[in-house]
Structure formats: C-alpha cells, structure tokens
C-alpha positions as CSV (number, residue, x, y, z in Angstrom):
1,X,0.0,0.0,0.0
2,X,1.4,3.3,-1.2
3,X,-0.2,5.6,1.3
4,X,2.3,8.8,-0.4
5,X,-0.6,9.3,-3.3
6,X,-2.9,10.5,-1.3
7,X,-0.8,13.6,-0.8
8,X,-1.3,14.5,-4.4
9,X,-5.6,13.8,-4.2
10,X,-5.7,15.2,-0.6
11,X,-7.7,18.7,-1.2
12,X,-9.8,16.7,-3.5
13,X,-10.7,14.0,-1.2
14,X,-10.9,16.4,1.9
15,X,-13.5,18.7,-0.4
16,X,-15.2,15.4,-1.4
17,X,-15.6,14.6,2.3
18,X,-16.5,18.1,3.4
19,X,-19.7,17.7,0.9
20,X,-20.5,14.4,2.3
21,X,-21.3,16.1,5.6
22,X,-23.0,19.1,3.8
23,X,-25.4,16.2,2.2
24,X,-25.7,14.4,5.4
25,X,-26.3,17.1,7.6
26,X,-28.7,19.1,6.1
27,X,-30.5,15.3,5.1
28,X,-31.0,14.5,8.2
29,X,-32.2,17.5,9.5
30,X,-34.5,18.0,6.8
31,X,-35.8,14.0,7.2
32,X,-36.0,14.6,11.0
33,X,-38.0,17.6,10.8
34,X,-40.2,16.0,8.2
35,X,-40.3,13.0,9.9
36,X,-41.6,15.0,13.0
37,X,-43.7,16.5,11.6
38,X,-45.2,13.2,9.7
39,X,-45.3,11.5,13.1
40,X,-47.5,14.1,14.6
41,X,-49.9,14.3,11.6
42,X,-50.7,10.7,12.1
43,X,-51.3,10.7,15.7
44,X,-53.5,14.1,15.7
45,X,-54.7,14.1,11.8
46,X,-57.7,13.5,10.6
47,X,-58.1,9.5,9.5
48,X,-57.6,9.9,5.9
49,X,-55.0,12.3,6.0
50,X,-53.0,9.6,8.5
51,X,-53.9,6.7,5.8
52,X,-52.3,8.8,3.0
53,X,-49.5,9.4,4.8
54,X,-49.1,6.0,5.8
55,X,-49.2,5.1,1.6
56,X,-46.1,7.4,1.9
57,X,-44.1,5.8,4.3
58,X,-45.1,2.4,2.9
59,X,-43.5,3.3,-0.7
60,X,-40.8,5.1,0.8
61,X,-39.8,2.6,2.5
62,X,-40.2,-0.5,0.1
63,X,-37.9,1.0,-2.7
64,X,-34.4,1.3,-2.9
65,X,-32.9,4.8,-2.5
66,X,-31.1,4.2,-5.4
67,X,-34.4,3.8,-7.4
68,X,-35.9,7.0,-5.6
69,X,-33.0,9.3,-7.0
70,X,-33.1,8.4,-9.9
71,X,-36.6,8.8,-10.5
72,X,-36.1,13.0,-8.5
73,X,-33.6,13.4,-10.8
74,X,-33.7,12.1,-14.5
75,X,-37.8,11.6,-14.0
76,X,-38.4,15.2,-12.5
77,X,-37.7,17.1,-15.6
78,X,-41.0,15.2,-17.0
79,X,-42.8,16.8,-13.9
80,X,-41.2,20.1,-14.1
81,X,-38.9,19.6,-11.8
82,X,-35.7,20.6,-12.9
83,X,-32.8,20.2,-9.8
84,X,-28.8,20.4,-10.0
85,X,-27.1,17.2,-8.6
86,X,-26.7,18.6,-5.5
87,X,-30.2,19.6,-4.6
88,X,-31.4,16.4,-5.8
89,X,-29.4,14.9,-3.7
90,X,-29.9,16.5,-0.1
91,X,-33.6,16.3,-1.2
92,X,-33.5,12.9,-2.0
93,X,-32.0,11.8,1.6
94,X,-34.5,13.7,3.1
95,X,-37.3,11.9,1.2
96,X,-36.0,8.9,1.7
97,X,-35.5,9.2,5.7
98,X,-38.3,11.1,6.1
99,X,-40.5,7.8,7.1
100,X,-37.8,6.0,9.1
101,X,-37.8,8.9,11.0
102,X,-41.6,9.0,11.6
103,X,-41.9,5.7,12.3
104,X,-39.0,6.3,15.2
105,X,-40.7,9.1,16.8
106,X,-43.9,6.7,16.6
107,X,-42.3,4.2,18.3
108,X,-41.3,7.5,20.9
109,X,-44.6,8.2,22.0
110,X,-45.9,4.9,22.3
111,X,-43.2,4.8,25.3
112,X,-44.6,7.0,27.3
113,X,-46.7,6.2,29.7
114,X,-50.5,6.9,29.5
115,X,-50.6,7.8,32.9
116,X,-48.9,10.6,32.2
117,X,-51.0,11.9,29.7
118,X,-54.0,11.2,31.2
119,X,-52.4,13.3,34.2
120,X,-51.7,16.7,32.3
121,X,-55.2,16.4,30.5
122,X,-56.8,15.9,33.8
123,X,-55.2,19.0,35.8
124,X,-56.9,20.8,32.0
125,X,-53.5,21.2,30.5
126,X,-53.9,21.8,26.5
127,X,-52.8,19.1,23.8
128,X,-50.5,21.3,22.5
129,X,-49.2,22.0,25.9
130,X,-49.0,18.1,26.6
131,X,-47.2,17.6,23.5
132,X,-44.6,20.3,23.9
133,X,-44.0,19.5,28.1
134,X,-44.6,16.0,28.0
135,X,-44.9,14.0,25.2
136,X,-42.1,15.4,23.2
137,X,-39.2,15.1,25.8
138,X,-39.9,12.0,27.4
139,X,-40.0,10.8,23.6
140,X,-37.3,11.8,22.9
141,X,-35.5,9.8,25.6
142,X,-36.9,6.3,24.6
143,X,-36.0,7.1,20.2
144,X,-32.8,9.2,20.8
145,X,-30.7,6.0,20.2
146,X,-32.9,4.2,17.3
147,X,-32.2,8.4,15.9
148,X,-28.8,8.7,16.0
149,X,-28.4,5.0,15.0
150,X,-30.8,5.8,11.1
151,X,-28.4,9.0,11.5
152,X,-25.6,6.9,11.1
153,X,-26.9,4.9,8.4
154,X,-28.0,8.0,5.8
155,X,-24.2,8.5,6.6
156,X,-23.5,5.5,4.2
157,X,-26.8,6.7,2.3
158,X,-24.6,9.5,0.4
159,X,-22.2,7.2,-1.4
160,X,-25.1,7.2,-3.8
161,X,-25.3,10.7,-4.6
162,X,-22.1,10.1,-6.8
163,X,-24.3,8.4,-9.2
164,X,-26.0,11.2,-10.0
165,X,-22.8,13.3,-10.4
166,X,-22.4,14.7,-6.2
167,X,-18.7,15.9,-5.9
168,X,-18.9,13.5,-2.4
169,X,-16.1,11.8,-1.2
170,X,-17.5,8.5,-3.2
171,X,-17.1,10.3,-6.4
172,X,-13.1,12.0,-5.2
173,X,-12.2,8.6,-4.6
174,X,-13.4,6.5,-7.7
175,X,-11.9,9.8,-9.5
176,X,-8.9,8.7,-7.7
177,X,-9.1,5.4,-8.4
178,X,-10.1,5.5,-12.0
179,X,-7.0,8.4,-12.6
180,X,-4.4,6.0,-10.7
181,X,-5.5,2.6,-10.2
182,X,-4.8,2.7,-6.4
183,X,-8.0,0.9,-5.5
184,X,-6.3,-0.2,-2.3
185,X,-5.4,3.0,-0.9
186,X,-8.3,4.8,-2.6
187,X,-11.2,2.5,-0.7
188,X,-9.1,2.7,2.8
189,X,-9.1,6.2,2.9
190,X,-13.1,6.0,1.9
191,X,-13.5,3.7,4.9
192,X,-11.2,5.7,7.1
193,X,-13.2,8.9,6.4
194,X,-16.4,7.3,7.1
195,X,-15.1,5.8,10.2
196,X,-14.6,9.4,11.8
197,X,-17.9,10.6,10.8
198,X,-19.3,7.4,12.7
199,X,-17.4,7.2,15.5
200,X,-17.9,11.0,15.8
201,X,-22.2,10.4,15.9
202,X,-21.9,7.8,18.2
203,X,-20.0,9.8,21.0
204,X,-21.9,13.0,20.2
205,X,-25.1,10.8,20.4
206,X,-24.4,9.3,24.0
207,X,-23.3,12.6,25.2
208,X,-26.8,14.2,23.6
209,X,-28.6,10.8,25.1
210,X,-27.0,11.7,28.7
211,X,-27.7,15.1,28.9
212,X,-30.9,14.6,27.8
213,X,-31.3,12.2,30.5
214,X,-30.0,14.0,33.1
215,X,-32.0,17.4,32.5
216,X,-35.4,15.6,32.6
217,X,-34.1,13.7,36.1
218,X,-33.4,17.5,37.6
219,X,-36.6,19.1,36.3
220,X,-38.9,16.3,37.9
C-alpha cells in the first residue's frame, strides 16, 4: 500500500468529504423535521389524511434509494422539476428518511406512559401543551438511540449521490481510483473517512442521550 498518493488527491478527497457532511447534515435534519412532523400528523390528523400518509411511508420505505434518486432526478424534468445534482441529492435523503424517521418518533410516543398523559389532560392542560412539556421530551429519551443510530446509516446513504454526479467523497475517490488505479489506498481512505464521521455520531449521540437524561431527572 502506497499511502504517499494520497498527498497529491488530498484537497480533492478532503473537499469530497467536506460535501459528504453538507449532504448528510442538512439530510437529516430535513428527514428529521419531516419525519416529525409526519409522526405528529398521524397521531393528531384526521383518518384519511393519517392513511395517505401511511401510503407514503409504505412506498418510501419498500424501494431502494437508489431507485428513488433516480426517479427525482432524470424523471423530474417530466414533472417540471428541474434540480442540480446537489439539490437532488440533499432532497433525495431527506425523502427517503423522512418515514424512518416517523416511524422512530412513533415508536417514541408509544413509550410514554398513558398515565402521564391522562395526568396533564386531567389538571386541563392543552394538547399542544401536553405535547410540547410532555410527550415530546420523554419521547425523545426512549427514540434518541434508534435516531442517532438511522443517523448513522444515511451516513453510508450518500455514497449514492455520486451516481447522480455529487462531488462527495465516493465520487473523489473513484476519481482517484479510476486516474491512478490505487484501488487499495483509494477504498481505505473511503473507509477511514467514514469511520470518523461514525465514530464521531456515536459519541456526540451518548453525550446528547445523557444530557438529555440528566436534564429531565433535575426538572422532575
């Protein structure tokens, strides 16, 4: 393994690397929120509104990313929508974790105890009230690890974006590969990278996770 031509693709696989957070970051955020927001619709929505939702998370969820971007991006033209490769991209991850999301926070709420919400209603707080004070944060206790842990896994999610032509660190390093025929070196430093990046959730995740923790234990 000659590690030494790296040196000569290093600002090319560091830019590559830097977009593959860009992508992930603002694709998770983006799924999360809509995720949130998803999760919420079906618990407080009207029926049909939850059943067409739940149509949603059901296709979603039973086709390949792959299949997804490339249906936003070569098919959306035909629709009028007309993205970059970038956009595509970060709106494609968000699409696509959207429901895995939802289904997380789902699985949130249904931990907390109906005591509790029984409680609040009967002292006349407000749903909106009950959601924000009580349903939320201990919600967030019981999914924080099944979040961080989907988190992790859009992380691997962008490697795909450099089918659709995303300068990520998937497409530096098959640039580097393809320019040099280092495949060795070229796929450790891919693994290496992603290592960091997941090892760096993780900690920030248990740190988030007992913080969390902690501030609930001091405000009851």
């Amino acid at each position: 393994m000659d590690l030494s031509i790296l040196l000569q693709y290093w600002p090319i696989l560091l830019s590559g690397f830097g977009l593959t957070i860009l992508c992930w970051l603002l694709g998770t955020v983006f799924s999360m929120a809509l995720g949130l927001v998803i999760s919420l619709v079906q618990r407080y929505g009207p029926r049909p509104v939850g059943w067409l939702i739940q149509v949603y998370i059901e296709i979603i969820r039973g086709t390949p990313f792959l299949v997804q971007l490339f249906v936003l991006y070569y098919g959306g033209p035909l629709l009028g929508l007309r993205l970059d490769a970038l956009p595509a991209g970060i709106l494609g991850l968000s699409v696509y974790g959207s429901p895995y999301f939802a289904e997380i926070f789902r699985a949130g709420y249904l931990a907390v105890p109906t005591g509790q919400l029984e409680a609040a209603r009967a002292i006349g707080m407000s749903e909106l009230t009950i959601v924000r004070r009580i349903l939320m944060p201990l919600a967030l206790v019981s999914a924080l690890p099944s979040l961080v842990n989907f988190a992790i896994i859009l992380t691997k999610e962008t490697v795909i974006l450099s089918i659709i032509t995303v300068p990520e660190l998937m497409y530096s390093v098959q640039r580097m590969s393809t320019e040099t025929f280092r495949y060795l070196e070229a796929n450790f430093i891919l693994a290496l990278f992603f290592w960091l990046l997941v090892e760096t959730i993780s900690r920030f995740g248990r740190k988030l996770e007992t913080r969390i923790t902690k501030h609930l234990i001091e405000r009851t």
